[in-house]
C-alpha positions, 0 to 999 in steps of 0.5 A: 820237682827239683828246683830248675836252673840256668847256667851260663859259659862265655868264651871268646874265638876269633875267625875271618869271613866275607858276607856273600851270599852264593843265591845272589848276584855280585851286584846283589850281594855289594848292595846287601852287605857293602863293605862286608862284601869286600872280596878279602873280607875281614875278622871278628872277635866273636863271644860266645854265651852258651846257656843251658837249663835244667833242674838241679841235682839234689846231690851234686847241686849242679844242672851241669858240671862246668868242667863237661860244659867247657869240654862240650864247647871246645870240642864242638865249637872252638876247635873248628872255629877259632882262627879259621877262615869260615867261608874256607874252613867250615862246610857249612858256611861254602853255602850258607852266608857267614852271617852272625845268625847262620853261625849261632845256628851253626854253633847251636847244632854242634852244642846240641849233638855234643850235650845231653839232649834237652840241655842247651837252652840258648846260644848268644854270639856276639861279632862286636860289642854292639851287635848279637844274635840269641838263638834257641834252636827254633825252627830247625829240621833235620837237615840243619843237623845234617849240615853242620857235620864237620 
């Protein structure tokens, strides 16, 4: 069995939103998100780490080839996000909370339809230099995939 390897693309997208939840009251979701929930909301400059794995290939040497990883996340991640309102621009967030975790589900699922299958391994976005969320994919159901058809 070849050797098995993680590889690691960072990029940065810029985007608005408003956390406010469509199963909550107003009153809930000023409490839940506070200044969050502002009615103009407000923008983050989001980075975003794709991990993939797999074993290395004895002749090229790569588990992926970087210029096909950059192409994957353009297509499916920065052409839709980048400079968008989420809450407005992106279907899925109309009802689903833009929370940081709703977007790495998001973003995840799109990966996953864009790579070879079993590839992604683990998606971190981060909204500010303090706060992240790591996903990988657990827990989804084919209707997660369903939803972020764009």
């Amino acid at each position: 069995m070849p050797p098995v390897s993680q590889v690691s693309r960072t990029e940065h997208f810029s985007a608005a939103h408003r956390l406010h939840s469509p199963h909550l009251s107003d009153d809930e979701n000023r409490q839940v998100f506070g200044k969050c929930n502002h009615p103009n909301g407000h923008g983050h400059n989001y980075v975003l780490e794709t991990i993939v794995r797999g074993p290395i290939d004895a002749h090229t040497g790569m588990v992926v080839n970087i210029s096909d990883l950059k192409r994957w996340i353009k297509a499916a991640v920065l052409d839709v996000l980048d400079h968008r309102n989420l809450d407005a621009d992106v279907a899925y967030f109309r009802s689903n909370p833009s929370t940081t975790e709703n977007l790495a589900v998001f973003i995840w699922v799109r990966l996953a339809q864009t790579m070879p299958p079993g590839l992604l391994h683990q998606v971190i976005v981060s909204e500010t230099p303090k706060n992240k969320v790591v996903f990988n994919g657990e827990g989804l159901t084919d209707s997660d995939f369903e939803a972020c058809i764009v």
